[in-house]
N, C-alpha and C positions, 0 to 999 in steps of 0.2 A: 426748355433746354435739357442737357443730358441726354439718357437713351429710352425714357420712356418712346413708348408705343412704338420702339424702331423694332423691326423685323431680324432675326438673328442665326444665321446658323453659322455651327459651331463645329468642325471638324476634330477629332481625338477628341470629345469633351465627355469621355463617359468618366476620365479621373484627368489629375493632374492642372496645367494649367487650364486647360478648356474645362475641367468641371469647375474650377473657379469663378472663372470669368463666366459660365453659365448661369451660376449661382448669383453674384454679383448683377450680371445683368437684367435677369429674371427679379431681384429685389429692389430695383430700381424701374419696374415697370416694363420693360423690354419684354416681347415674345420671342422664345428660343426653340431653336431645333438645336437638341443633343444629338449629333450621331457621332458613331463610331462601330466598331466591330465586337468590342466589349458588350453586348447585348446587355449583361447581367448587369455591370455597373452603371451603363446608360440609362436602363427602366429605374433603376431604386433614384439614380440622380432624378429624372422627369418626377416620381412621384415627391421624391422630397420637394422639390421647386411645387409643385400644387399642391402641397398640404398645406406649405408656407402659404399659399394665397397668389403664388407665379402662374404666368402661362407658360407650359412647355411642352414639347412632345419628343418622343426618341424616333430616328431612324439609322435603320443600319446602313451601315456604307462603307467598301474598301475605295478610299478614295484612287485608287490605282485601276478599277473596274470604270470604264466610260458608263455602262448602261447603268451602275448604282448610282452614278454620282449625275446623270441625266435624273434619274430615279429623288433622288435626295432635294435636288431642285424642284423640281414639281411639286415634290409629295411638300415643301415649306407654304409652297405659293397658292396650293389647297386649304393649307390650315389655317394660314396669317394671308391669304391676299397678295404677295408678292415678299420680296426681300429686298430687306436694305442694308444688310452689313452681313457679307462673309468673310468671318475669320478662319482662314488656315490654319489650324494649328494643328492637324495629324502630321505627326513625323516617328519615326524612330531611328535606333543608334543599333549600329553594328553589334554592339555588344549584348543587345536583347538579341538577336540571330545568331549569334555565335561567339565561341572563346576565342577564336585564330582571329586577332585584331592586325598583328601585324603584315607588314607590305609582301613579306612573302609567302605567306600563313592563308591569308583571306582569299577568302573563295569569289572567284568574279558574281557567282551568284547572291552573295549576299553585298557584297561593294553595288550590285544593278539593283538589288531591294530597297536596299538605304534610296539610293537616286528615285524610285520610281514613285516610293513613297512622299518622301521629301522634296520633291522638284517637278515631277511628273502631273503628283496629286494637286498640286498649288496651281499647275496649270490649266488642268482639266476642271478644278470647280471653280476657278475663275471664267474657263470656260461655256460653260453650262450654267453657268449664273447671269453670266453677263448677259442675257437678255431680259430675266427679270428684275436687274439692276438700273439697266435702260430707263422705265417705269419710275424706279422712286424719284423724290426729291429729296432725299437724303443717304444718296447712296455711296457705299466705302467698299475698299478691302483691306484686313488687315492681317498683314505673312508674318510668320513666326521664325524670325530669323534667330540667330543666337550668338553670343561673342565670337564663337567659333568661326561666322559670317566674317572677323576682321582681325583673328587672330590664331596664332594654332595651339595645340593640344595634344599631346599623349594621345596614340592607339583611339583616334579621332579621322583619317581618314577619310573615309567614305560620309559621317556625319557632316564632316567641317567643311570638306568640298559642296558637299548639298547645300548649306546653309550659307555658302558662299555664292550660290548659284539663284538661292531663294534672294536674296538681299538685291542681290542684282536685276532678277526679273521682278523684283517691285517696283523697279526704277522705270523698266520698262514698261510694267505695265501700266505705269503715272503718266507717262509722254503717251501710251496712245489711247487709253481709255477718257484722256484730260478734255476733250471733243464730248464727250457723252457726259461731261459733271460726274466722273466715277471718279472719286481720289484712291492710293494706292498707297498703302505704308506699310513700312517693316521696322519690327521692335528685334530685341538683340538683347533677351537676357543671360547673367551670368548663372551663378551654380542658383539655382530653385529645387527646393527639396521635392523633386517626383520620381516618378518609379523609372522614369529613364537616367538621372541619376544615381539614385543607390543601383543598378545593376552597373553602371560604368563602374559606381567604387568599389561594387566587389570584384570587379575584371580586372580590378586593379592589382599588381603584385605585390603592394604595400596599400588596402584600403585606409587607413588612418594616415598616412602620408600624402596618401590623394587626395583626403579631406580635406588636412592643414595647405597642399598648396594652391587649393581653389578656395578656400573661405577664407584665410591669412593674406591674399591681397584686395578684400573689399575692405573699403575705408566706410562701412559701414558694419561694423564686423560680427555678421552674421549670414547664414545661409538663408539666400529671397524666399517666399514663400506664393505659394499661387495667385492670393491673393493680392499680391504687391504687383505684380504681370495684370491681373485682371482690371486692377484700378487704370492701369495704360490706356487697355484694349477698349476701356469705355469710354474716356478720354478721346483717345482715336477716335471712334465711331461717335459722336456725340458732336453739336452744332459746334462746340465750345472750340473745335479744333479746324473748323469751318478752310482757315488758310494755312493748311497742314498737306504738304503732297505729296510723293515722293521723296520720303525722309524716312532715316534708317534709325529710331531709337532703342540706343543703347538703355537698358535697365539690368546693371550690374556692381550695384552697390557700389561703385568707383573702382572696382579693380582695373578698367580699362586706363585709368586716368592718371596712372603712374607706374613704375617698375620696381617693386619690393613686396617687403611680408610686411607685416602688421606689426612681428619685434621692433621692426627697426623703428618704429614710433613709441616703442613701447605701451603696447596695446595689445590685448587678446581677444580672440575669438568669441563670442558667448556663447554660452552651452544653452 
């Protein structure tokens, strides 16, 4: 059980949640393809996972490029044999592209970047995978959706729509990959401390107030950590989840799960 010996690639995973969930899966036995675009953090990630005693390897890939992400598919099914679990997780937020967040400010070229990256790229290596998915016996996908999927956000736009859009074609792609034994899930975390984060908070015109009202409604009162996502995504991917399909998990320390701050329980943050 779990994810040994499952086959894994990981989109975004040179940091952030996918380097977690690399890491995590990699120490549990699982063969990972790191790619990403981050070249530099993707190699020191692959050599860290094989010095530990992991299997992994790096490829680059903008998953918004058809022939990389052709490219990315193969180059997994040379090294490990075929694939049994792609995680989407390459996305980014407008505010890595740009300061002009708002509705009249934002450039349609960066509102089309967020989309192509975030919605485009989930389609195309689902794409392109799906025939070396065919093949396994244990075969999954799992989309990196985020609260934003079910709820809105401040100078969030362009991210929230995508992720809105991500959640949804994981639905779809549950009803028509369900013929082939390919299940389809999407996770939906809240604030997780990575680099797409801290740029949203410094976009922010009050970053310590953006802090308190995204950390101040988990009722578990602290900012998620990679690691706490990656435990999901192996979960997902792992026998253990076997009658799991088309399901949207929420991992957001309970912010979703009510409408307040943390005072009003009187409770604080941890630092």
């Amino acid at each position: 059980m779990g994810v040994e010996g499952l086959r894994f690639v990981i989109t975004g995973a040179a940091v952030g949640i996918g380097a977690g969930t690399a890491r995590l899966a990699a120490a549990r036995g699982a063969k990972v393809v790191v790619s990403d675009m981050n070249d530099a953090d993707g190699q020191a990630l692959v050599e860290e996972i094989c010095a530990a005693g992991g299997e992994a390897i790096y490829q680059h890939c903008d998953v918004t490029d058809e022939e990389q992400v052709k490219a990315l598919m193969a180059a997994t099914a040379e090294a490990f044999g075929g694939i049994d679990i792609l995680h989407n997780n390459a996305g980014v937020h407008e505010s890595i592209l740009s300061s002009e967040l708002s509705l009249e400010s934002m450039s349609r070229a960066t509102f089309e970047r967020v989309m192509n990256i975030n919605v485009t790229g989930v389609w195309l290596c689902a794409k392109y995978a799906l025939p070396y998915l065919r093949e396994s016996a244990a075969a999954s996908i799992i989309n990196a959706g985020s609260t934003s999927s079910l709820s809105g956000y401040p100078q969030c736009q362009a991210y929230g729509a995508s992720k809105g859009a991500v959640m949804q074609l994981s639905k779809m792609l549950a009803v028509d990959l369900a013929p082939d034994k390919i299940r389809v899930n999407c996770y939906c975390p809240g604030s997780i401390h990575t680099q797409i984060v801290d740029n949203y908070l410094a976009a922010a015109p009050d970053p310590q107030a953006m802090l308190n009202t995204m950390t101040q409604t988990h009722l578990i009162p602290r900012m998620g950590q990679p690691v706490d996502v990656a435990e999901l995504v192996c979960f997902l991917a792992s026998p253990e989840s076997a009658f799991v399909n088309g399901a949207v998990w929420t991992i957001d320390g309970g912010s979703l799960a009510w409408r307040g701050t943390l005072d009003v329980l009187g409770m604080e943050v941890e630092t």
